[in-house]
C-alpha angles and dihedrals in degrees: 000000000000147000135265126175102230124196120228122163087001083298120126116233126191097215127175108254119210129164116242108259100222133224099039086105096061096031087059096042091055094043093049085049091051090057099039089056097051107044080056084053089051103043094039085076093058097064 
């Protein structure tokens, strides 16, 4: 990582920079659909 000086309110800030790591977005909403399926799967046959 490394530092930029942002500006905010006409302020300077010395803020840590990173690039974005793709694909965790997709990775968690899959994941979350997956679950969520599957706990419907496993209490529809409760009812």
């Amino acid at each position: 990582m490394k530092t930029t000086i942002k500006e905010f309110n006409n302020e300077k800030y010395e803020v840590l920079d990173h690039a974005e790591t793709p694909g965790f977005k997709t990775a968690f909403h899959i994941v979350l659909s997956v679950a969520v399926i599957y706990f419907i799967y496993i209490f529809a046959h409760l009812l």
